[in-house]
C-alpha atoms as one frame of an Amber mdcrd trajectory, in Angstrom:
protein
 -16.040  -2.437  19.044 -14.956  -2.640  22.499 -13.784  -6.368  24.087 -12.067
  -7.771  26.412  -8.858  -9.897  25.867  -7.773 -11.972  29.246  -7.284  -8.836
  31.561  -7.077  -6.535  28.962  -9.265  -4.402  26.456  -9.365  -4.433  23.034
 -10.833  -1.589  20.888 -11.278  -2.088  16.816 -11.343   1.074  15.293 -13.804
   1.790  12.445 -12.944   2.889   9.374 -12.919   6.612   9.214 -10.904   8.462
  12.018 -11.073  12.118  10.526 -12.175  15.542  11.292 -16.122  14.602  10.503
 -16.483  11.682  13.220 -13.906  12.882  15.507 -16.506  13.862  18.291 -18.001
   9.988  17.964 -14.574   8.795  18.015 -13.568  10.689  21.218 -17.090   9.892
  22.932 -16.103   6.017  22.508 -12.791   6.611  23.717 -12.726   9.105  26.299
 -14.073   6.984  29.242 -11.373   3.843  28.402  -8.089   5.708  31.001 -10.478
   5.259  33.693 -11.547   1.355  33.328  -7.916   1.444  35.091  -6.901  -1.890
  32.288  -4.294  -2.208  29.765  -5.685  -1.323  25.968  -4.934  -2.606  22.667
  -6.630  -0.344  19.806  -6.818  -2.458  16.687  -5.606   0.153  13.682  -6.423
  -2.472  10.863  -9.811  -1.146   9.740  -9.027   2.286   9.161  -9.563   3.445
   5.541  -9.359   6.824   6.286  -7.341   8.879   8.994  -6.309  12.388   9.349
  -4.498  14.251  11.530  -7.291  15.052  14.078  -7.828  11.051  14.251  -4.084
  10.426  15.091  -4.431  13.993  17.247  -6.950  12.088  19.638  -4.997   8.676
  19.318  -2.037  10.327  20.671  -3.838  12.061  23.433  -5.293   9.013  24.408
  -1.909   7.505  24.734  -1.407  10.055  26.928  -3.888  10.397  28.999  -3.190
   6.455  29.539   0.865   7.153  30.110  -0.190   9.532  32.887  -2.361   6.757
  34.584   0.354   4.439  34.460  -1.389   1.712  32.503   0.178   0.285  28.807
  -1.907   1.182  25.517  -0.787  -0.740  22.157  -1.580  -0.024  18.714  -2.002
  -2.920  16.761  -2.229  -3.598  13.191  -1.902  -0.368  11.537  -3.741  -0.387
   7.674  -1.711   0.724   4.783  -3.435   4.500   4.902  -2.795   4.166   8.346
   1.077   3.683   8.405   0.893   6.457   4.951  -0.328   9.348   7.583   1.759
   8.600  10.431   4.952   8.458   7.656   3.773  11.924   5.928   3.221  13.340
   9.537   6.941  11.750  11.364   4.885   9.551  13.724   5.135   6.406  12.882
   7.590   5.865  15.674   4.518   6.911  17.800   2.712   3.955  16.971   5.038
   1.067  16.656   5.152  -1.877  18.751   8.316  -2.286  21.065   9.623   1.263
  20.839   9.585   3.594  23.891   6.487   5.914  21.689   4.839   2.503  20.690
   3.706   2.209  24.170   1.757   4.243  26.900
């Protein structure tokens, strides 16, 4: 669900980001580098991710790097944190480091 925080946007992921909805998920996300505002995607609700769901995350990020605009990820679940660990990425994703951040 996509809303809007002050100036900003905020996108709650559902739960699955995986292979089988990856086209959905892209289709909801690919249009978001060109509302030219800063993003926060909401990583709390994901029960299941895999590497093609963090593959698009990380594309998104940057796609938004290369616009010049910030992109957060907030809240990563549990099974979120658990891929990004198995896969070396969890730097990718964290608040306040120089990956957290587009």
């Amino acid at each position: 669900m996509l809303t809007h925080r002050g100036s900003e946007l905020l996108l709650k992921l559902g739960e699955e980001c995986i292979l089988s909805s990856i086209v959905e998920i892209y289709e909801k996300l690919a249009f978001l580098p060109s509302m030219g505002l800063p993003m926060h995607i909401d990583l709390a609700g994901i029960t299941d991710i895999d590497f093609c769901g963090i593959q698009v995350l990380l594309s998104l990020k940057k796609e938004f790097r290369n616009k010049n605009l910030p992109l957060h990820f907030e809240s990563p679940s549990v099974i979120c944190l658990k891929a990004l660990e198995q896969l070396g990425l969890k730097s990718d994703f964290e608040e306040g480091s120089p990956h957290g951040q587009a």
